[in-house]
C-alpha positions as a printed NumPy array, in Angstrom:
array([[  44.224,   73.643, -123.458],
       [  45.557,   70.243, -124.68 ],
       [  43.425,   67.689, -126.416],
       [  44.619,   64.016, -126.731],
       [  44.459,   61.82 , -129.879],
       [  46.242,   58.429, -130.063],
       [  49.611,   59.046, -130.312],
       [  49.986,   62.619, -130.351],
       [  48.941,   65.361, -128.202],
       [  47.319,   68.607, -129.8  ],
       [  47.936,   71.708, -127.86 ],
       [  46.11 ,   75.271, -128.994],
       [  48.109,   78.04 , -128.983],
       [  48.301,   81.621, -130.309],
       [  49.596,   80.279, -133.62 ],
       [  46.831,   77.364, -133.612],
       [  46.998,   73.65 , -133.047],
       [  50.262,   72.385, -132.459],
       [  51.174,   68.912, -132.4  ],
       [  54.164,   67.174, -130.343],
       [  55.009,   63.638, -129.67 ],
       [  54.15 ,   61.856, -126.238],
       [  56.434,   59.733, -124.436],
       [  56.928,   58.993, -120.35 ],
       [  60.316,   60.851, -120.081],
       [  61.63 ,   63.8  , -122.181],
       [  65.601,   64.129, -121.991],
       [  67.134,   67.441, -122.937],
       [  70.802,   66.956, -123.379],
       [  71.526,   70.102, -121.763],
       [  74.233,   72.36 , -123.115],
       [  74.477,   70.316, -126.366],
       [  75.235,   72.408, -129.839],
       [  76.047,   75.452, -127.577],
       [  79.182,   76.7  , -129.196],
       [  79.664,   79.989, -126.716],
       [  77.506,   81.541, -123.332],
       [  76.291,   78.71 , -120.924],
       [  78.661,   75.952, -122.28 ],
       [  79.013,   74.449, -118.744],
       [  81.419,   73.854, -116.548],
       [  84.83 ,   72.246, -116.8  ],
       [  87.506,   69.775, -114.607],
       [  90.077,   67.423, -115.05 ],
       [  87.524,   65.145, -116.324],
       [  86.219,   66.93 , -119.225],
       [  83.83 ,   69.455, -119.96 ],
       [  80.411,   69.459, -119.064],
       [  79.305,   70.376, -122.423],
       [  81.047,   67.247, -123.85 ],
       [  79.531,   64.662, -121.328],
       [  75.55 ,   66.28 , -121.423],
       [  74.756,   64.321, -124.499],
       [  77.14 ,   61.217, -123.549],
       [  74.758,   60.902, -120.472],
       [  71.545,   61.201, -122.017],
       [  71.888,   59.163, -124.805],
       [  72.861,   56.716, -122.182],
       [  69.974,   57.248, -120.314],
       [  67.831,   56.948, -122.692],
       [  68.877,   53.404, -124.345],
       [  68.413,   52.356, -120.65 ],
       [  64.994,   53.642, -120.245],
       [  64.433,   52.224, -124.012],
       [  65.423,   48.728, -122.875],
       [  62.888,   48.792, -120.014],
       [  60.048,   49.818, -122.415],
       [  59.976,   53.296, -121.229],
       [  58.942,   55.834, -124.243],
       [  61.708,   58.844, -124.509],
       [  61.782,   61.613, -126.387]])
């Protein structure tokens, strides 16, 4: 069950209310700060791990600039 108020949203879970930030698009960098397991793949062009974040930080000052909210 999620209630809305202004700017946040304020879910109830087993723990309680929980509150989390609202925006249009939520980017997840992937395999970012993963050090061993699921690290990605890997070519001639670098490693997957290394470009996840490259590619959603650009993604997201893109979506910024068109006055999309990201989180």
């Amino acid at each position: 069950m999620t209630y809305r108020f202004v700017k946040y949203n304020y879910k109830v879970g087993v723990n309680g209310f929980s509150k989390y930030e609202r925006a249009e698009v939520y980017i997840q960098a992937g395999h970012e700060g993963r050090v061993k397991g699921s690290t990605g793949t890997s070519s001639v062009y670098g490693k997957e791990i290394e470009w996840t974040p490259i590619v959603a930080d650009e993604a997201t000052r893109i979506l910024e600039e068109t006055g999309i909210t990201v989180i």
